[in-house]
KENUZA-797308 format. One record per residue (C-alpha): residue number from 1; y, x, z. Coordinates in Angstrom, 1 decimal. Each point is the difference from the previous one (the first is absolute). Layout:
! residues N
+------+--------+--------+--------+
: resi :      v :      u :      w :
+------+--------+--------+--------+
:  NUM :      Y :      X :      Z :
...
+------+--------+--------+--------+
This chain:
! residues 266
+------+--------+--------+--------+
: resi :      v :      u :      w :
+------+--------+--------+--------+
:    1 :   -7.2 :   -9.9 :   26.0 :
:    2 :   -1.5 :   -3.1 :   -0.8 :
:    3 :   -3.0 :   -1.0 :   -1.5 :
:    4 :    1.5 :   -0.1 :   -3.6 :
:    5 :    1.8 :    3.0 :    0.2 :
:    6 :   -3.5 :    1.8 :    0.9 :
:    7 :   -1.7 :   -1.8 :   -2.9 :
:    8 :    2.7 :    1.4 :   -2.4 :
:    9 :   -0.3 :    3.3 :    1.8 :
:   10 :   -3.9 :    0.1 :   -0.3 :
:   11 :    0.6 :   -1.5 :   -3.9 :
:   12 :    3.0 :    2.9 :   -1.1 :
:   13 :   -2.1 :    2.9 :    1.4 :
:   14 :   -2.8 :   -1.0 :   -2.4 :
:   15 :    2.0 :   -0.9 :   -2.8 :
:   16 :    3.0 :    2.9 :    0.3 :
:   17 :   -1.1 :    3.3 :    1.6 :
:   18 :   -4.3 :   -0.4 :   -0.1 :
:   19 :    0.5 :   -1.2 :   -3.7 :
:   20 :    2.3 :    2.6 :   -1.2 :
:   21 :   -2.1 :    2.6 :    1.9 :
:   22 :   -3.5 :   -1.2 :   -2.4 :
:   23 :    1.8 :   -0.2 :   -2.8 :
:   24 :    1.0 :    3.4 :    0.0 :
:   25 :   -3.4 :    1.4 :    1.0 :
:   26 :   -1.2 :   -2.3 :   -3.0 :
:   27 :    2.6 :    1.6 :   -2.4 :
:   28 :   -1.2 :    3.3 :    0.9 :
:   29 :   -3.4 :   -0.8 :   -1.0 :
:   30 :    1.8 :   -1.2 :   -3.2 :
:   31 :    1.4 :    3.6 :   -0.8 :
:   32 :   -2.0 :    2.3 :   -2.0 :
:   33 :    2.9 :    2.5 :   -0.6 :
:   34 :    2.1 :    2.1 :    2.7 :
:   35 :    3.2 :   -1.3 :   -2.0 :
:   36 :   -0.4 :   -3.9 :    0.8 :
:   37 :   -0.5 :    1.0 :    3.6 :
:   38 :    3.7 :    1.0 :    0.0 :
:   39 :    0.8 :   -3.1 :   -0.9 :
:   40 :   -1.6 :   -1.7 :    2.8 :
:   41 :    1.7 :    2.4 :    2.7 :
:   42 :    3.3 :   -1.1 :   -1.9 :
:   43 :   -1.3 :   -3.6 :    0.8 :
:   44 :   -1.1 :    0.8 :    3.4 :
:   45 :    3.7 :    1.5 :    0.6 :
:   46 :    1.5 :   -3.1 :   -1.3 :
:   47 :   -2.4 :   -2.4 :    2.1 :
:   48 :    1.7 :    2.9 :    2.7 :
:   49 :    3.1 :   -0.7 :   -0.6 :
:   50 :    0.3 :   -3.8 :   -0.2 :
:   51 :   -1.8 :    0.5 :    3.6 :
:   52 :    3.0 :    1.9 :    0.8 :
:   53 :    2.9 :   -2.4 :   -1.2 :
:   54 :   -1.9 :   -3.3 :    1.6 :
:   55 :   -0.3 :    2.3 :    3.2 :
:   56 :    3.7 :    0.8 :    0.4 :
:   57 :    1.2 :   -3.3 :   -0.7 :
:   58 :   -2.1 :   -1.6 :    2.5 :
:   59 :    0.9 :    2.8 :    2.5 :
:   60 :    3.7 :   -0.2 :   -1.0 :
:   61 :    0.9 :   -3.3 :   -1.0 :
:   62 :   -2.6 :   -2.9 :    0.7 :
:   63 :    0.3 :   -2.3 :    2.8 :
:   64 :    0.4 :    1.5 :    3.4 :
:   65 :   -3.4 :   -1.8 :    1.0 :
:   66 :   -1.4 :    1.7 :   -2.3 :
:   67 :    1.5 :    3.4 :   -0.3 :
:   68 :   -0.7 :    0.6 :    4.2 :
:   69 :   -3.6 :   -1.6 :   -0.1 :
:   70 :   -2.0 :    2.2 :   -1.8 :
:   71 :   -3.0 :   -2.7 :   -0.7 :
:   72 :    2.6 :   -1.5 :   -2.2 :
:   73 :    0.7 :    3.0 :   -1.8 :
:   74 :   -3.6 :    0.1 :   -0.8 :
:   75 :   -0.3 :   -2.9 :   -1.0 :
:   76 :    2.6 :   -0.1 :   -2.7 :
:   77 :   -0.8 :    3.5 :   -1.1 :
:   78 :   -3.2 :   -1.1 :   -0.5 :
:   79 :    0.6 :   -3.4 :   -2.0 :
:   80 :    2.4 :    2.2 :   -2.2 :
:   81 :   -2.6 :    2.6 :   -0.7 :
:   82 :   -2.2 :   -3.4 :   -1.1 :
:   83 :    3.2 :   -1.4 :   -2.1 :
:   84 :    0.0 :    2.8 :   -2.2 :
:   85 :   -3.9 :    0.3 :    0.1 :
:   86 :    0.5 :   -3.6 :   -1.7 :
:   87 :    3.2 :    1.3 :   -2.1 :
:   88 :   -2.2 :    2.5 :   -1.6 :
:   89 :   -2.5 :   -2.2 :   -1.1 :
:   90 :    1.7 :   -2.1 :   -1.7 :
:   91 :    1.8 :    2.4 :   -2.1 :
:   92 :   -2.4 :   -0.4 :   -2.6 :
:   93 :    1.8 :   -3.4 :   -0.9 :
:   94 :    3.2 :    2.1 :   -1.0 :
:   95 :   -2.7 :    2.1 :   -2.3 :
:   96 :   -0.4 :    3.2 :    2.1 :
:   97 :   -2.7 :    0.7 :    2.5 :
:   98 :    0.1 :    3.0 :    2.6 :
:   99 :   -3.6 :    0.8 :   -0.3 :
:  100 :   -0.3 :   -0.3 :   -4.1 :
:  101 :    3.1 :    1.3 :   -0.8 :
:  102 :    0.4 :    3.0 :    2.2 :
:  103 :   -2.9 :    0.9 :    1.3 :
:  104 :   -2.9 :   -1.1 :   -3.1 :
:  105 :    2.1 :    1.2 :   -2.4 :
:  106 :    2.5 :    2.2 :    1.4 :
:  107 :    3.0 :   -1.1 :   -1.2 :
:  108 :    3.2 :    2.0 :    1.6 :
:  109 :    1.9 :   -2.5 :   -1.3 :
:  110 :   -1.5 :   -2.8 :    2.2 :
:  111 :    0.5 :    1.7 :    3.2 :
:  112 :    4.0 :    0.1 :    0.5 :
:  113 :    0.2 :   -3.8 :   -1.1 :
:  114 :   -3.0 :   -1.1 :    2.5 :
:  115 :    1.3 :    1.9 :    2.8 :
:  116 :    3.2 :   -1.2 :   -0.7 :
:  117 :   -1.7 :   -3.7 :    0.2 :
:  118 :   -1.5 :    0.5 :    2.6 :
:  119 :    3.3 :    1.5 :    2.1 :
:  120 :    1.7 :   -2.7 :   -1.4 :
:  121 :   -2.7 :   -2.6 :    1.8 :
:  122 :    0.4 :    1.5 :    2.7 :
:  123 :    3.7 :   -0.1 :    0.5 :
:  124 :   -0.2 :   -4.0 :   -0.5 :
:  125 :   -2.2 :    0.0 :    2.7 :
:  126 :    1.8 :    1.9 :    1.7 :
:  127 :    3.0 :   -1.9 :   -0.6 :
:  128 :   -1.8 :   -3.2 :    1.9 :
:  129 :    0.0 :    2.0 :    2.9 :
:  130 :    3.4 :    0.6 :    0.4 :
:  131 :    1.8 :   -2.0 :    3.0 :
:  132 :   -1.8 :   -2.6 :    2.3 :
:  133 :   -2.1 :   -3.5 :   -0.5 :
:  134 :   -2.3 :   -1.9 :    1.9 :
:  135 :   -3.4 :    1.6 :   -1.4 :
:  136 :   -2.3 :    2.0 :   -3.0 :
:  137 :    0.5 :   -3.0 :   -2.1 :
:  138 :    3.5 :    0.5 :   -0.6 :
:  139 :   -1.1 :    3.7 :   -1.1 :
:  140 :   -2.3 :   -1.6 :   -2.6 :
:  141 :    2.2 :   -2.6 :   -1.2 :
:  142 :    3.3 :    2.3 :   -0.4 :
:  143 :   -2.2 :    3.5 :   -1.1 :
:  144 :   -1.9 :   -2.8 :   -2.5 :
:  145 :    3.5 :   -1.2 :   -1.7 :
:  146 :    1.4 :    3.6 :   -0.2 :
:  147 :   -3.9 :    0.8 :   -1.4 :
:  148 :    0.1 :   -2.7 :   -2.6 :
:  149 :    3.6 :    1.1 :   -1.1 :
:  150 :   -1.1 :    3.6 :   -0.5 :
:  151 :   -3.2 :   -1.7 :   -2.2 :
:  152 :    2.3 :   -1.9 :   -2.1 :
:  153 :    2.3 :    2.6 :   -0.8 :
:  154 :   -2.8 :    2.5 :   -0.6 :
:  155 :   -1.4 :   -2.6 :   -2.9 :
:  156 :    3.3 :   -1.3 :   -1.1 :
:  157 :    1.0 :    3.4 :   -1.0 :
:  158 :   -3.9 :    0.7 :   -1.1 :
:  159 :    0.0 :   -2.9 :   -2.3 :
:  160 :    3.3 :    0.5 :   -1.9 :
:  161 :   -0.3 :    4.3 :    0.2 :
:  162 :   -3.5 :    0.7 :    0.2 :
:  163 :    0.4 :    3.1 :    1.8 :
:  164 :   -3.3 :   -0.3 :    1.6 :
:  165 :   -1.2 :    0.8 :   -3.8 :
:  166 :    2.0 :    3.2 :    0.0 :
:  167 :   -1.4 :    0.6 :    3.4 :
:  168 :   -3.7 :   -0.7 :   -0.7 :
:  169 :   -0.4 :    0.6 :   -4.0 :
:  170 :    2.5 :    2.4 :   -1.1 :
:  171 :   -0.4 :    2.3 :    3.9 :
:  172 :    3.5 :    0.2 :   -0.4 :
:  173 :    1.1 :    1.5 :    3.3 :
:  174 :    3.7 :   -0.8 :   -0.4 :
:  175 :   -1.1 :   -3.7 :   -0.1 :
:  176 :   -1.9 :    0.3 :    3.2 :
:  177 :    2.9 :    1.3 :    1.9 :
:  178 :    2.1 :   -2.3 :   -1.0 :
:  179 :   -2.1 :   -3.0 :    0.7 :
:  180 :   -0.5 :    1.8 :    3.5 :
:  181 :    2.9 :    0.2 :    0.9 :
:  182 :    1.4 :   -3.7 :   -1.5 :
:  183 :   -3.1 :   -1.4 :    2.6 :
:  184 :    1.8 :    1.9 :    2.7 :
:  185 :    3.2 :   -1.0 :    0.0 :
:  186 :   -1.2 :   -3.5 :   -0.7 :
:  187 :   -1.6 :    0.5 :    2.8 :
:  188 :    2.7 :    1.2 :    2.0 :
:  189 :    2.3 :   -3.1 :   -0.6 :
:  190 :   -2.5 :   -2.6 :    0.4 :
:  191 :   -0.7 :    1.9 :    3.4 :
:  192 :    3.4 :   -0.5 :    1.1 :
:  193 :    0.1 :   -3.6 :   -1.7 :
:  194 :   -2.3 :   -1.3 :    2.5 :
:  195 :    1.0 :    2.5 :    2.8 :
:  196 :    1.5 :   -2.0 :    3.3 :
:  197 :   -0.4 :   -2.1 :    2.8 :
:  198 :   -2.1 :   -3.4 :   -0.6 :
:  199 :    1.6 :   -3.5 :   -0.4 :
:  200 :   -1.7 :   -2.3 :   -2.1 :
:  201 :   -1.9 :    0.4 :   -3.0 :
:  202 :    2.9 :   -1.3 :   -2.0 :
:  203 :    2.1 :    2.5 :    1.2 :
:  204 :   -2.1 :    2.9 :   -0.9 :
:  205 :   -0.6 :   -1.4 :   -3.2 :
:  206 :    3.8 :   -0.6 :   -0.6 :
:  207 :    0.7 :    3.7 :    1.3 :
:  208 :   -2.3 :    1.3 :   -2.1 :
:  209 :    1.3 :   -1.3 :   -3.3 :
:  210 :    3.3 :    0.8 :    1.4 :
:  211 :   -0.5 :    3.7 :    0.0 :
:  212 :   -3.2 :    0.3 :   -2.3 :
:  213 :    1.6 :   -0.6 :   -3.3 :
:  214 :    1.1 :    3.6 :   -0.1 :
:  215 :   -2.9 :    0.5 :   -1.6 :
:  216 :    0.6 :   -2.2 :   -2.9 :
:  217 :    2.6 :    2.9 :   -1.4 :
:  218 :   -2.9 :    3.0 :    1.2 :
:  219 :   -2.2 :   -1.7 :   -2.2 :
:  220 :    2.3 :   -0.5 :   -3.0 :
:  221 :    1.2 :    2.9 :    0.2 :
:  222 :   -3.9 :    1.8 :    0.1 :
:  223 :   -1.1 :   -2.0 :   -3.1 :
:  224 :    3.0 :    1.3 :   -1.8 :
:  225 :   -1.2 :    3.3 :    1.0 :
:  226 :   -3.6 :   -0.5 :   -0.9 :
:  227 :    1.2 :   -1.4 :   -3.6 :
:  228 :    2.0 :    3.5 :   -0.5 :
:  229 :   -2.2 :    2.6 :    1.9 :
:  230 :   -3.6 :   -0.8 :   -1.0 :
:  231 :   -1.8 :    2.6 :   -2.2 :
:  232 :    0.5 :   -0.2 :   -3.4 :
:  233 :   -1.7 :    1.8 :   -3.1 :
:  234 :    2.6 :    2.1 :   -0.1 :
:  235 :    0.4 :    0.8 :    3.8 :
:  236 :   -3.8 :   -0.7 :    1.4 :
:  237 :    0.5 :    1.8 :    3.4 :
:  238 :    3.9 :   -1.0 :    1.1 :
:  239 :    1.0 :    2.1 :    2.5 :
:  240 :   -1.5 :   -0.7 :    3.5 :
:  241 :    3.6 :    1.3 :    2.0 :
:  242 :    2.2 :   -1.9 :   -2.3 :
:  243 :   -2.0 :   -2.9 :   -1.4 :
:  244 :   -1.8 :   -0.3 :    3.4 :
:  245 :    1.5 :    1.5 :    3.4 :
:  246 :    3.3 :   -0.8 :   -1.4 :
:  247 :    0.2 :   -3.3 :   -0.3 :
:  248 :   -2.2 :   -0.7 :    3.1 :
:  249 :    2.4 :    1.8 :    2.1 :
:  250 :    3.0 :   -2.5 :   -1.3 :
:  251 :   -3.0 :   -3.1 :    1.1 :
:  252 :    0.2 :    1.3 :    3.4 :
:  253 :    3.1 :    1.1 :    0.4 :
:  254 :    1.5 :   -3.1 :   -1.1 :
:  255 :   -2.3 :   -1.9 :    2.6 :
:  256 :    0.8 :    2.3 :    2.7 :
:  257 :    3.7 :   -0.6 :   -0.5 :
:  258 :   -0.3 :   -3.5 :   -0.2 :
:  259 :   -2.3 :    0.1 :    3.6 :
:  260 :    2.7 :    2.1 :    1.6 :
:  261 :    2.8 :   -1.4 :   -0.9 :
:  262 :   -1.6 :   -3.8 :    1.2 :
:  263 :    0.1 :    0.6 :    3.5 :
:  264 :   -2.2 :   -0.7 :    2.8 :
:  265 :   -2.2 :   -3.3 :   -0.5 :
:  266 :    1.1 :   -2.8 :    1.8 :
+------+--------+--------+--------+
Protein backbone atom coordinates (compact mmCIF):
# COMPACT_ATOMS: atom_id res chain seq x y z
CA UNK A 1 0.00 0.00 0.00
CA UNK A 2 1.28 3.24 -0.36
CA UNK A 3 1.63 6.08 1.71
CA UNK A 4 -1.81 7.56 0.72
CA UNK A 5 -3.66 4.58 0.88
CA UNK A 6 -2.42 4.23 4.68
CA UNK A 7 -3.26 7.84 5.35
CA UNK A 8 -6.89 7.10 4.13
CA UNK A 9 -6.74 3.91 6.04
CA UNK A 10 -5.52 5.58 9.37
CA UNK A 11 -8.32 8.59 8.38
CA UNK A 12 -11.61 5.94 7.61
CA UNK A 13 -10.88 3.93 10.81
CA UNK A 14 -11.35 7.17 12.87
CA UNK A 15 -14.04 8.62 10.99
CA UNK A 16 -16.17 5.13 10.08
CA UNK A 17 -15.85 2.39 12.63
CA UNK A 18 -14.11 4.45 15.97
CA UNK A 19 -16.83 7.15 15.22
CA UNK A 20 -19.76 5.12 14.88
CA UNK A 21 -18.57 3.08 17.90
CA UNK A 22 -18.69 6.72 20.35
CA UNK A 23 -21.53 7.68 19.02
CA UNK A 24 -23.40 4.82 20.07
CA UNK A 25 -21.88 4.65 23.54
CA UNK A 26 -22.87 8.55 23.58
CA UNK A 27 -26.53 7.71 22.53
CA UNK A 28 -26.78 5.37 25.24
CA UNK A 29 -25.93 7.81 27.76
CA UNK A 30 -28.69 9.77 25.93
CA UNK A 31 -31.47 7.18 26.84
CA UNK A 32 -33.32 7.48 29.90
CA UNK A 33 -36.02 4.86 28.93
CA UNK A 34 -35.48 0.93 28.17
CA UNK A 35 -37.80 1.64 24.92
CA UNK A 36 -35.33 4.16 23.10
CA UNK A 37 -32.63 1.62 23.65
CA UNK A 38 -34.50 -0.61 21.22
CA UNK A 39 -34.20 1.76 18.91
CA UNK A 40 -30.55 2.02 19.03
CA UNK A 41 -30.03 -1.96 18.62
CA UNK A 42 -32.37 -1.43 15.45
CA UNK A 43 -29.64 1.21 14.51
CA UNK A 44 -26.87 -0.81 15.55
CA UNK A 45 -28.44 -3.71 13.23
CA UNK A 46 -28.72 -1.38 10.39
CA UNK A 47 -25.00 0.05 10.90
CA UNK A 48 -24.74 -4.16 10.82
CA UNK A 49 -26.09 -4.68 7.86
CA UNK A 50 -24.74 -2.01 5.61
CA UNK A 51 -21.32 -3.67 7.04
CA UNK A 52 -22.66 -6.64 5.50
CA UNK A 53 -23.67 -5.50 1.92
CA UNK A 54 -20.24 -3.32 1.44
CA UNK A 55 -18.50 -6.63 2.65
CA UNK A 56 -19.93 -8.89 0.04
CA UNK A 57 -19.55 -6.60 -2.70
CA UNK A 58 -15.96 -6.07 -2.10
CA UNK A 59 -15.57 -9.89 -1.53
CA UNK A 60 -17.67 -10.69 -4.65
CA UNK A 61 -17.45 -8.15 -7.04
CA UNK A 62 -14.61 -5.37 -6.58
CA UNK A 63 -11.38 -5.49 -8.42
CA UNK A 64 -9.46 -8.70 -8.28
CA UNK A 65 -6.59 -6.54 -6.49
CA UNK A 66 -8.62 -5.88 -4.15
CA UNK A 67 -10.89 -8.75 -3.50
CA UNK A 68 -7.53 -11.28 -2.99
CA UNK A 69 -5.52 -8.61 -0.96
CA UNK A 70 -7.20 -8.35 2.13
CA UNK A 71 -5.44 -4.81 3.16
CA UNK A 72 -7.50 -3.49 0.42
CA UNK A 73 -10.61 -4.86 1.69
CA UNK A 74 -9.89 -3.11 4.77
CA UNK A 75 -9.28 -0.28 3.54
CA UNK A 76 -12.56 0.24 1.58
CA UNK A 77 -14.61 -1.29 4.27
CA UNK A 78 -13.31 1.17 6.35
CA UNK A 79 -13.69 4.45 4.17
CA UNK A 80 -17.42 3.13 3.59
CA UNK A 81 -18.04 2.76 7.27
CA UNK A 82 -16.65 6.64 7.28
CA UNK A 83 -18.94 7.56 4.06
CA UNK A 84 -22.02 6.81 5.85
CA UNK A 85 -20.58 8.17 9.21
CA UNK A 86 -20.52 11.49 7.02
CA UNK A 87 -24.05 10.44 5.30
CA UNK A 88 -25.62 10.53 8.67
CA UNK A 89 -24.62 13.70 9.57
CA UNK A 90 -25.73 15.42 7.17
CA UNK A 91 -29.14 14.21 7.26
CA UNK A 92 -30.19 17.04 9.21
CA UNK A 93 -30.12 19.17 5.93
CA UNK A 94 -33.09 16.95 4.49
CA UNK A 95 -34.82 17.85 8.18
CA UNK A 96 -34.39 14.56 10.05
CA UNK A 97 -31.60 13.74 12.46
CA UNK A 98 -30.83 10.09 13.84
CA UNK A 99 -30.00 11.13 17.25
CA UNK A 100 -33.09 13.81 17.74
CA UNK A 101 -35.50 12.09 15.95
CA UNK A 102 -35.22 8.50 17.05
CA UNK A 103 -33.43 8.36 19.81
CA UNK A 104 -34.33 12.09 21.98
CA UNK A 105 -37.62 11.74 21.08
CA UNK A 106 -38.36 8.31 20.09
CA UNK A 107 -40.03 8.62 17.09
CA UNK A 108 -40.83 4.96 15.46
CA UNK A 109 -41.53 6.68 12.59
CA UNK A 110 -37.89 8.04 12.07
CA UNK A 111 -36.25 4.75 12.27
CA UNK A 112 -37.40 2.81 9.00
CA UNK A 113 -36.79 6.08 6.86
CA UNK A 114 -33.13 6.65 8.43
CA UNK A 115 -32.14 3.11 8.18
CA UNK A 116 -33.43 3.12 4.94
CA UNK A 117 -31.00 6.27 4.31
CA UNK A 118 -28.47 5.07 5.57
CA UNK A 119 -28.69 1.46 3.43
CA UNK A 120 -29.33 3.44 0.61
CA UNK A 121 -25.81 5.38 1.28
CA UNK A 122 -24.33 2.67 1.50
CA UNK A 123 -25.30 0.89 -1.68
CA UNK A 124 -23.92 4.09 -3.60
CA UNK A 125 -20.88 3.47 -2.06
CA UNK A 126 -20.98 0.37 -2.66
CA UNK A 127 -21.75 0.87 -6.18
CA UNK A 128 -18.15 2.77 -6.64
CA UNK A 129 -16.72 -0.25 -5.82
CA UNK A 130 -17.92 -2.26 -8.27
CA UNK A 131 -15.32 -3.36 -11.23
CA UNK A 132 -11.58 -2.08 -11.43
CA UNK A 133 -9.70 1.58 -11.57
CA UNK A 134 -6.44 2.81 -10.83
CA UNK A 135 -6.91 3.82 -7.07
CA UNK A 136 -9.40 5.04 -3.70
CA UNK A 137 -10.00 8.20 -5.63
CA UNK A 138 -12.08 6.75 -8.20
CA UNK A 139 -14.09 5.18 -5.10
CA UNK A 140 -14.72 8.72 -3.84
CA UNK A 141 -15.33 10.40 -6.99
CA UNK A 142 -17.96 7.70 -8.37
CA UNK A 143 -19.52 6.69 -4.57
CA UNK A 144 -19.60 10.93 -4.24
CA UNK A 145 -21.84 11.25 -7.71
CA UNK A 146 -24.08 8.19 -6.84
CA UNK A 147 -24.07 10.07 -3.00
CA UNK A 148 -25.08 13.44 -4.34
CA UNK A 149 -27.82 11.81 -6.65
CA UNK A 150 -29.36 9.95 -3.67
CA UNK A 151 -29.16 13.73 -1.77
CA UNK A 152 -30.97 15.41 -4.45
CA UNK A 153 -33.65 13.07 -4.87
CA UNK A 154 -34.14 12.79 -1.11
CA UNK A 155 -34.84 16.87 -1.09
CA UNK A 156 -36.44 16.99 -4.50
CA UNK A 157 -39.10 14.73 -3.29
CA UNK A 158 -38.78 16.49 0.39
CA UNK A 159 -39.45 19.87 -0.96
CA UNK A 160 -42.45 19.19 -3.22
CA UNK A 161 -44.00 16.21 -0.62
CA UNK A 162 -42.80 16.97 2.69
CA UNK A 163 -42.79 13.63 3.85
CA UNK A 164 -40.14 14.24 6.28
CA UNK A 165 -43.15 16.41 8.02
CA UNK A 166 -45.32 13.21 8.17
CA UNK A 167 -42.24 11.48 9.37
CA UNK A 168 -41.05 13.91 12.08
CA UNK A 169 -44.48 15.91 13.15
CA UNK A 170 -47.35 13.79 12.50
CA UNK A 171 -45.04 10.08 13.74
CA UNK A 172 -46.76 8.76 10.91
CA UNK A 173 -45.12 5.37 10.60
CA UNK A 174 -46.53 4.59 7.11
CA UNK A 175 -44.57 7.81 6.00
CA UNK A 176 -41.43 6.47 7.44
CA UNK A 177 -41.55 3.29 5.59
CA UNK A 178 -42.22 4.65 2.67
CA UNK A 179 -39.49 7.23 2.64
CA UNK A 180 -37.26 4.20 3.73
CA UNK A 181 -37.71 2.38 1.33
CA UNK A 182 -37.84 5.24 -1.68
CA UNK A 183 -33.94 6.06 -0.16
CA UNK A 184 -33.23 2.36 -0.86
CA UNK A 185 -34.08 1.80 -4.05
CA UNK A 186 -32.65 5.13 -4.94
CA UNK A 187 -29.89 3.90 -3.62
CA UNK A 188 -29.86 0.76 -5.38
CA UNK A 189 -29.94 2.37 -8.90
CA UNK A 190 -27.54 5.04 -8.37
CA UNK A 191 -25.31 2.01 -6.99
CA UNK A 192 -25.47 0.32 -10.19
CA UNK A 193 -25.28 3.83 -12.17
CA UNK A 194 -21.88 4.32 -11.20
CA UNK A 195 -20.99 0.48 -10.94
CA UNK A 196 -18.04 -0.59 -13.57
CA UNK A 197 -14.73 -0.52 -14.64
CA UNK A 198 -12.86 3.10 -14.77
CA UNK A 199 -12.31 5.14 -17.96
CA UNK A 200 -12.44 8.67 -17.66
CA UNK A 201 -14.30 10.96 -15.57
CA UNK A 202 -16.48 11.73 -18.49
CA UNK A 203 -17.42 8.47 -18.99
CA UNK A 204 -18.57 7.69 -15.57
CA UNK A 205 -20.38 10.80 -15.51
CA UNK A 206 -22.04 10.09 -18.92
CA UNK A 207 -22.83 6.37 -17.63
CA UNK A 208 -24.30 7.58 -14.77
CA UNK A 209 -26.90 9.91 -16.28
CA UNK A 210 -27.38 7.16 -18.62
CA UNK A 211 -28.74 4.80 -16.18
CA UNK A 212 -29.55 7.15 -13.17
CA UNK A 213 -32.59 8.80 -14.53
CA UNK A 214 -34.58 5.87 -13.41
CA UNK A 215 -35.06 7.56 -10.56
CA UNK A 216 -36.71 10.56 -12.02
CA UNK A 217 -40.02 8.26 -12.44
CA UNK A 218 -39.28 6.65 -8.52
CA UNK A 219 -39.50 9.92 -7.41
CA UNK A 220 -42.60 11.10 -9.34
CA UNK A 221 -44.18 8.41 -8.64
CA UNK A 222 -43.37 8.72 -4.54
CA UNK A 223 -44.58 12.31 -4.42
CA UNK A 224 -47.83 11.20 -5.96
CA UNK A 225 -47.95 8.80 -3.22
CA UNK A 226 -47.06 11.17 -0.46
CA UNK A 227 -49.88 13.71 -1.86
CA UNK A 228 -52.55 10.69 -1.51
CA UNK A 229 -51.25 8.61 1.55
CA UNK A 230 -50.36 11.20 4.17
CA UNK A 231 -52.61 11.40 7.26
CA UNK A 232 -55.47 13.23 7.08
CA UNK A 233 -58.17 14.42 9.78
CA UNK A 234 -60.10 11.96 8.76
CA UNK A 235 -57.54 9.03 8.60
CA UNK A 236 -54.61 10.30 11.16
CA UNK A 237 -52.81 6.95 11.45
CA UNK A 238 -52.96 5.34 7.55
CA UNK A 239 -52.21 2.07 7.66
CA UNK A 240 -48.50 1.14 8.21
CA UNK A 241 -48.83 -2.34 5.74
CA UNK A 242 -50.72 -0.63 3.05
CA UNK A 243 -49.86 3.03 3.25
CA UNK A 244 -46.23 2.06 4.29
CA UNK A 245 -44.72 -1.54 3.50
CA UNK A 246 -46.71 -1.54 0.47
CA UNK A 247 -45.64 0.92 -1.45
CA UNK A 248 -42.01 0.53 -0.38
CA UNK A 249 -41.94 -2.90 -1.52
CA UNK A 250 -43.05 -1.63 -5.26
CA UNK A 251 -39.70 1.10 -4.60
CA UNK A 252 -37.59 -1.75 -4.38
CA UNK A 253 -38.88 -4.09 -6.38
CA UNK A 254 -39.02 -1.85 -9.20
CA UNK A 255 -35.18 -1.08 -8.61
CA UNK A 256 -34.33 -4.52 -8.23
CA UNK A 257 -35.87 -5.41 -11.61
CA UNK A 258 -34.44 -2.62 -13.27
CA UNK A 259 -30.67 -3.79 -11.67
CA UNK A 260 -31.33 -7.34 -12.90
CA UNK A 261 -32.44 -6.98 -15.96
CA UNK A 262 -29.20 -4.29 -16.83
CA UNK A 263 -26.66 -6.77 -16.89
CA UNK A 264 -23.27 -6.94 -15.67
CA UNK A 265 -21.38 -3.40 -15.68
CA UNK A 266 -19.12 -2.91 -18.30
Amino acid sequence: MSNDEWLVTVVSLVLGPAAWLYWLMTLVNVCQLSGRRKHIGALAAVLVACALVLGSVLLFLSAPDVRNAPEYLVMYWMLGLAWIRGCEFLFVYAGMSVRDDVVERANLAALPALGGALLGAMLCFAGGNVGSGPGWWVVVFSAGLATLGLAGTWLLVESIAHPGESVTIDRDLAAGIRLGGLLLASGLILGRAVAGDWYSMEATVRDFAHFAWAVVPLAGAAMLIETLARPTVERPRPSAVLAGALPALVYILFAVVLVATAGWPA
